[in-house]
C-alpha positions in Angstrom: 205.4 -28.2 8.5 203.3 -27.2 5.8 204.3 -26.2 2.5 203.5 -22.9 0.8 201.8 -24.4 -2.1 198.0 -24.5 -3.2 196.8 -28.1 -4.7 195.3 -28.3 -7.3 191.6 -28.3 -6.1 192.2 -25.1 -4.0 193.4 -23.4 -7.4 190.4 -23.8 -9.4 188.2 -23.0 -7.0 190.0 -19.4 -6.1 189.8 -19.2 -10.1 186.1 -19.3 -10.1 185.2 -17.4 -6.9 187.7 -14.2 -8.7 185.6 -15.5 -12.1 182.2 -14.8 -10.6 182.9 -11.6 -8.5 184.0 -9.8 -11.9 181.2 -11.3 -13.3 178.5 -10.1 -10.9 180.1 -6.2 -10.7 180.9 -3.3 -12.6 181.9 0.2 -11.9 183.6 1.7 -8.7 181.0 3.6 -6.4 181.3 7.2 -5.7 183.3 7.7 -2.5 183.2 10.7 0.2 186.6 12.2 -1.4 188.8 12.4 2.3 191.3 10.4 3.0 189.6 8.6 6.3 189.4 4.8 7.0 186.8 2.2 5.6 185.4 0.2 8.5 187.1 -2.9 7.3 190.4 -1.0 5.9 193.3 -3.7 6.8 194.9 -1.2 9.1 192.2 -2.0 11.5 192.5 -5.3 11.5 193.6 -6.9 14.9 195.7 -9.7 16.3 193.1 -12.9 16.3 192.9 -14.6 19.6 193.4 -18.3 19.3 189.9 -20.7 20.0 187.8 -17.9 20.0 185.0 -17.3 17.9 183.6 -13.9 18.4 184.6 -10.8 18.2 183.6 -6.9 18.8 184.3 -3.8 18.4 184.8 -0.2 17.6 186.6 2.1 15.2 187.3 5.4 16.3 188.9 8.1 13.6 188.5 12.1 13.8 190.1 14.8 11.9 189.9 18.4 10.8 191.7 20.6 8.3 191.0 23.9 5.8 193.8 22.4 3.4 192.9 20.1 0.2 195.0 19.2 -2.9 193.6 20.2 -6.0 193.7 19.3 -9.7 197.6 19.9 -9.9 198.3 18.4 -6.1 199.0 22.1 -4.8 197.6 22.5 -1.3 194.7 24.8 -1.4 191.3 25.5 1.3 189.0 22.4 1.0 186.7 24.8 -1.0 189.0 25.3 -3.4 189.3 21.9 -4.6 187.9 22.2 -7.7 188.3 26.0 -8.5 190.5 28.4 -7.2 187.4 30.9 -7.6 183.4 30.3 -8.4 182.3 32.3 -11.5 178.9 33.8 -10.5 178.5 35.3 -14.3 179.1 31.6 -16.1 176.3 30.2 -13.5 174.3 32.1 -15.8 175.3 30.3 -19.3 173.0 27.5 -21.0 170.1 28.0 -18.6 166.3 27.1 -19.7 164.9 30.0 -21.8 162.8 32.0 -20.2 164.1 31.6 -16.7 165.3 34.7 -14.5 169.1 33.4 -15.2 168.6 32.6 -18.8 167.3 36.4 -19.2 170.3 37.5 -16.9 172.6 35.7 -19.3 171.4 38.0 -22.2 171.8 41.1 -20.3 175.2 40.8 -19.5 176.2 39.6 -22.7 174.7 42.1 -24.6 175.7 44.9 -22.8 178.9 43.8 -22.1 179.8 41.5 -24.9 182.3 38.9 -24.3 184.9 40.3 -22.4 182.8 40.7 -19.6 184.5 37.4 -17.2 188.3 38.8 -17.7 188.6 36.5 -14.8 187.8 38.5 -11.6 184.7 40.0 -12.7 182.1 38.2 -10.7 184.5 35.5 -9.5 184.3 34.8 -5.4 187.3 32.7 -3.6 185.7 30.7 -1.1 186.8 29.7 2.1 185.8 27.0 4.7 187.1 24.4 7.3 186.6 21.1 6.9 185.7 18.2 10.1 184.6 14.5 10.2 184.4 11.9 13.1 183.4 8.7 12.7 182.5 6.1 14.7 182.1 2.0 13.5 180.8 -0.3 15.1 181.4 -3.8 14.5 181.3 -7.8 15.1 182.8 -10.5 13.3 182.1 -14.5 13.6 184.7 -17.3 13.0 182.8 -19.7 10.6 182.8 -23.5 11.2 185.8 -25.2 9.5 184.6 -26.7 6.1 186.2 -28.2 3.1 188.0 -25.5 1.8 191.5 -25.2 3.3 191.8 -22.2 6.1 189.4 -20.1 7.8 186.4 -18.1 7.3 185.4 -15.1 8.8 181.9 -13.1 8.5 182.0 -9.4 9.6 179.1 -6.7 10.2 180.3 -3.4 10.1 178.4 0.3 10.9 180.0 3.3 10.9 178.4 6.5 12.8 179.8 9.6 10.6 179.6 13.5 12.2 180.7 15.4 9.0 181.0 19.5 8.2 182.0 22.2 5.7 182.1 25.2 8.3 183.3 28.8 9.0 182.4 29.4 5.0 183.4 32.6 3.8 182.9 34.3 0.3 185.0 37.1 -0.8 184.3 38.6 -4.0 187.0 39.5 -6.3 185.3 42.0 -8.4 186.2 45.6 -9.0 184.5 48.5 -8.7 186.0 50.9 -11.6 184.1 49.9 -14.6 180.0 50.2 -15.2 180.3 46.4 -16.0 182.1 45.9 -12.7 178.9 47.8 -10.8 176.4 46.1 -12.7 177.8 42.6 -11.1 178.2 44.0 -8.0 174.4 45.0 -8.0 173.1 42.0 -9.4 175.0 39.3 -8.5 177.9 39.3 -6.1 177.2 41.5 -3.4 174.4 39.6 -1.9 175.0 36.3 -3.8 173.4 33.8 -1.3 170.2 35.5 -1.5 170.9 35.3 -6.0 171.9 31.9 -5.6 169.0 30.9 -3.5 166.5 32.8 -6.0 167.7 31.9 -9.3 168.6 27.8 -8.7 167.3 26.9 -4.8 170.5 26.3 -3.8 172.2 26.7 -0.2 175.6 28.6 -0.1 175.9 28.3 3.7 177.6 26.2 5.8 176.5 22.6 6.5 176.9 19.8 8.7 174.9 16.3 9.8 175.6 13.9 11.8 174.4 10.1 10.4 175.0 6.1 10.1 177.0 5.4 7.0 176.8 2.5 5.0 176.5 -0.9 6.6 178.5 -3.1 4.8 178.8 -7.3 5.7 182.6 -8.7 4.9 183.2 -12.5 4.3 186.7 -12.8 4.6 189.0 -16.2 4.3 192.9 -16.7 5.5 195.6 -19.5 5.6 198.7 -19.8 7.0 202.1 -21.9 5.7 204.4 -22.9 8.0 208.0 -22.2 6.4 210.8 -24.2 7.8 213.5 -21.6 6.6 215.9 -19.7 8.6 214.5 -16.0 8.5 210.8 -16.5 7.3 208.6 -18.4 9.7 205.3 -17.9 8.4 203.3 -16.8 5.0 199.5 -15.7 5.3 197.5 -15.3 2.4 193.8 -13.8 2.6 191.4 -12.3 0.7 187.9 -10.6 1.5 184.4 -9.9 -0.6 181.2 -8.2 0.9 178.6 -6.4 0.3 177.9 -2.5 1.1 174.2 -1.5 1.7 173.4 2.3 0.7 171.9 3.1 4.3 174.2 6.4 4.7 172.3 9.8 3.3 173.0 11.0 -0.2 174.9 14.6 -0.9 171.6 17.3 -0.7 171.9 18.7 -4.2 170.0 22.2 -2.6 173.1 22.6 0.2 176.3 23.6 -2.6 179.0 22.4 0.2 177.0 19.2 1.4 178.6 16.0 1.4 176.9 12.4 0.9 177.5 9.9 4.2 179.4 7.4 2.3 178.8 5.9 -1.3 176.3 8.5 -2.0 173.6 6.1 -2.9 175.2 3.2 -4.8 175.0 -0.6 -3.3 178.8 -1.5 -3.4 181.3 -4.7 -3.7 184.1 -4.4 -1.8 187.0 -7.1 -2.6 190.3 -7.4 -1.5 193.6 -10.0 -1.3 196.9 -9.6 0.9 199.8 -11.6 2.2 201.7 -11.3 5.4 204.8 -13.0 5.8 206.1 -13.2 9.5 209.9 -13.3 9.8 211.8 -14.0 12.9 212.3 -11.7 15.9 208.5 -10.6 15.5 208.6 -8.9 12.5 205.9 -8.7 10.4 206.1 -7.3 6.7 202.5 -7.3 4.3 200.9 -5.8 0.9 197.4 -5.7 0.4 194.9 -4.7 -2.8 191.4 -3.6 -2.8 189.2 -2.7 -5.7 185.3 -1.4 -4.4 182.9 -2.1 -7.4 179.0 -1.2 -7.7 176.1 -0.7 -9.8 175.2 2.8 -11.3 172.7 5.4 -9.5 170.0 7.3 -11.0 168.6 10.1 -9.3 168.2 14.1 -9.9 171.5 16.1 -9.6 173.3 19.4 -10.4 174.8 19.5 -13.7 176.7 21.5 -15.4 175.2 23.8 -18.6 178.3 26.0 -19.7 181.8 24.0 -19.7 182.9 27.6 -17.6 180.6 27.0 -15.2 182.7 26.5 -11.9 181.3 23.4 -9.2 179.8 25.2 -6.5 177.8 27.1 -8.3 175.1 25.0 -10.6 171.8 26.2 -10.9 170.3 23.3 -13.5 168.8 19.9 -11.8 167.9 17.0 -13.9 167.9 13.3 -13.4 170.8 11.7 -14.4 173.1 8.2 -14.3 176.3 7.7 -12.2 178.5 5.8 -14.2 182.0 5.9 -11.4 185.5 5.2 -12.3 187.8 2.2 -11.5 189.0 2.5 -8.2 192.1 0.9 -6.2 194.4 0.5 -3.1 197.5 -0.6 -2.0 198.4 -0.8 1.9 202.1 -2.0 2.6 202.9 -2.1 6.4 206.1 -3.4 8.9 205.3 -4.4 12.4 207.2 -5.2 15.2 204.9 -7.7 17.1 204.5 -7.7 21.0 208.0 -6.5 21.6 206.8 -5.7 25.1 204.5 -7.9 26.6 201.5 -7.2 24.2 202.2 -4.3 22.8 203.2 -4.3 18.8 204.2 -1.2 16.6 202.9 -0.9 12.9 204.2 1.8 10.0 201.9 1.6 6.9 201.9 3.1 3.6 198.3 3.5 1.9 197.7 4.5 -1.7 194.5 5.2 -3.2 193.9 6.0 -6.9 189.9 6.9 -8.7 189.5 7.0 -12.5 187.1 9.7 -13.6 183.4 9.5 -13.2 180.8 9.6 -15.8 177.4 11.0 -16.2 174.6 10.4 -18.3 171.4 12.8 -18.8 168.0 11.6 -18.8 167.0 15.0 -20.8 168.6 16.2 -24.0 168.3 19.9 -22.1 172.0 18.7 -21.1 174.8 17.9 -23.1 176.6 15.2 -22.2 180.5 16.9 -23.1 179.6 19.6 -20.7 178.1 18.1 -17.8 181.2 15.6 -17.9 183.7 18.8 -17.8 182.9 19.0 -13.9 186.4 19.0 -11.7 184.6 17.4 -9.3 183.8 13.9 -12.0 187.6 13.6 -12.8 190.3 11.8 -11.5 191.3 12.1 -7.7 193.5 9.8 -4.8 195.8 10.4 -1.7 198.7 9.0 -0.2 199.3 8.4 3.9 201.5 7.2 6.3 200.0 5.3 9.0 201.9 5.0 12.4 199.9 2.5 15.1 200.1 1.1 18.6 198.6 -2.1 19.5 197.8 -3.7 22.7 197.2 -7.6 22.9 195.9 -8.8 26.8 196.9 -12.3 26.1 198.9 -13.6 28.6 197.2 -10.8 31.2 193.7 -12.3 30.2 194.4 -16.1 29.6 191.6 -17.7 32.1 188.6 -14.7 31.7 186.4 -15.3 29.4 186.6 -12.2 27.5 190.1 -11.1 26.3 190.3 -7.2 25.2 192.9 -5.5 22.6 193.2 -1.5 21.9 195.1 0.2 19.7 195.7 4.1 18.9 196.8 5.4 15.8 198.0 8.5 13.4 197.7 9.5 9.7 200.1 11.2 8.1 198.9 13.1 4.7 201.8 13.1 2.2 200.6 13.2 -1.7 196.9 13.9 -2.7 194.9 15.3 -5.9 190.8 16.9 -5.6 190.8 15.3 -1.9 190.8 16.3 1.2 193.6 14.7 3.3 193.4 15.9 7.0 195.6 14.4 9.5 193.6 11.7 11.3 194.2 10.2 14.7 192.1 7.6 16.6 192.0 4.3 18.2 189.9 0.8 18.9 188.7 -1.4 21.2 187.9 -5.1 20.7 186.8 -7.8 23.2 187.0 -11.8 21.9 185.2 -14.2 23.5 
């Protein structure tokens, strides 16, 4: 039997690979704010089939919902997230002078002084329906043994991604009693697509693409340790590091309720560490943590000019930095393994927490306090319950030379803040060889 302890030489060199990775990164990435899978989330990880090398597979997870949780977790439409209503009179405020809105700005205000937004005057709720399916494909290699105790993996994942924001609908919540309340109803709210469009280039409609996502290549390591003690037969300890290549498309700063494929740009770092410990009667019990890292991303975007302005409705561009928050995860999950031939059950807990994002100007035309007020920069995570059946053919399958393994699953949104947390369902397929 082998003890659950690490020598000496196995401890400095975990020290320097952890050393080296916080060395070499900085700065969470920008994620798609919903609460679906990565491609190498540990809740798709399946049973590995002894003296095998090769493995591959797909990820299959599709969902749709008009409910978010906003800044104080209270379930709200997905276009809501931010603001519970879109001010189409502060879209106006801080604009270039000389442009239509900047003279539009001065007209209001001078006419109306300013106790012209009393909160309803010119704001619009909007209303939409949110849907995402996403397909990954991937294939993962067991790597030669070598020097370093346990195994080595190396994994290629590619996600196909179908997302929309549909069925938008804009009600405006203007009167019509006062001269002000006309005068915004003329200008700006009855038709305000066509305003929108005019005065900033920007899309108010609804929007969907379909898209590869980033590609991201996963080195992951795991060892086992035999316990010889009378409920606890086994302790696993792995970790993972990769890389994540930008190939998905950006968020279209011209298309207000677009969304970016994945990381919105920004080459990422996922890493990760977990232990399983496998008692008897089949029961497995595990914790795993994941920080994502990457670089910052330049590029032009829609910033805030007024700290009123509302999300949605930005009519500046200029170039500007990325700087994203710390991010983190914790997964816990129970499993009752192949209680029935193959078949094993898994309940998981996943929590996911990002710190506020950051944005720099290239221009002094925007302030950086202002541009940095945006709901859609702060603080945001979910909370799920994940409830999965697996399938392992390994006693059906022993003498072909392929062995196959499927799984179905469901998600279960309980707890959220500015996400959108749809119940999920889905499944794989995997073949070793």
């Amino acid at each position: 039997m082998k003890d659950f302890r690490i020598n000496f030489k196995t401890k400095k060199i975990l020290v320097l690979f952890f050393f080296l990775l916080f060395a070499s990164t900085k700065n969470n990435f920008a994620m798609l704010r919903t609460n679906f899978y990565r491609p190498y989330d540990i809740n798709f990880r399946m049973e590995d089939w002894p003296k095998t090398k090769f493995k591959f597979g797909v990820d299959i997870e599709t969902g749709s919902t008009r409910k978010a949780k906003d800044s104080s977790e209270h379930k709200v439409n997905i276009l809501q997230i931010y603001n519970s209503t879109e001010s189409a009179l502060t879209m106006l405020m801080g604009g270039p002078e000389g442009t239509q809105a900047y003279n539009l700005a001065n007209y209001f205000l001078a006419a109306y002084g300013p106790a012209l937004d009393d909160g309803i005057r010119g704001h619009l709720k909007l209303d939409g329906k949110f849907e995402q399916s996403e397909y990954s494909l991937w294939a993962k290699y067991r790597l030669p043994s070598c020097a370093i105790p346990g195994h080595f993996d190396l994994s290629l994942y590619l996600p196909i991604k179908y997302l929309a924001i549909k069925n938008v609908t804009i009600t405006d919540q203007t009167k019509s009693i006062l001269n002000a309340d006309l005068d915004v109803h003329n200008i700006l709210t009855d038709d305000i697509k066509t305003v929108v469009q005019n005065l900033g280039g920007q899309n108010l409609d609804s929007w969907s693409k379909t898209g590869l996502g980033d590609l991201t290549l996963m080195l992951g390591w795991f060892n086992d340790f035999k316990q010889n003690k009378e409920y606890l037969d086994n302790v696993k300890i792995s970790a993972k590091l990769g890389v994540t290549a930008p190939t998905g498309a950006k968020k279209n700063e011209n298309i207000a309720f677009s969304l970016p494929m994945d990381n919105d740009g920004a080459w990422a770092i996922p890493l990760g560490g977990g232990v399983d410990l496998d008692f008897v009667h089949r029961i497995r019990a595990g914790l795993e943590f994941e920080m994502l890292f990457s670089f910052d991303e330049t590029r032009t975007r829609r910033m805030k000019t007024d700290t009123n302005q509302t999300d949605f409705l930005l009519l500046n561009k200029g170039r500007a930095t990325r700087s994203p928050g710390f991010a983190w995860k914790f997964n816990l999950f129970l499993q009752a393994r192949r209680f029935l031939g193959g078949l094993s059950f898994m309940t998981a807990y996943q929590f996911l927490k990002h710190d506020d994002d950051k944005l720099t100007a290239d221009s002094n035309d925007f302030s950086y306090n202002i541009i940095n007020s945006a709901q859609s920069l702060h603080e945001w995570g979910f909370q799920n319950f994940i409830f999965q059946f697996n399938y392992d053919f390994f006693h059906e399958c022993k003498k072909s030379w392929f062995k196959p393994q499927i799984s179905i699953f469901a998600k279960l949104p309980v707890a959220g803040k500015r996400v959108i947390n749809a119940y999920t369902f889905g499944g794989q397929f995997a073949l070793n060889f």
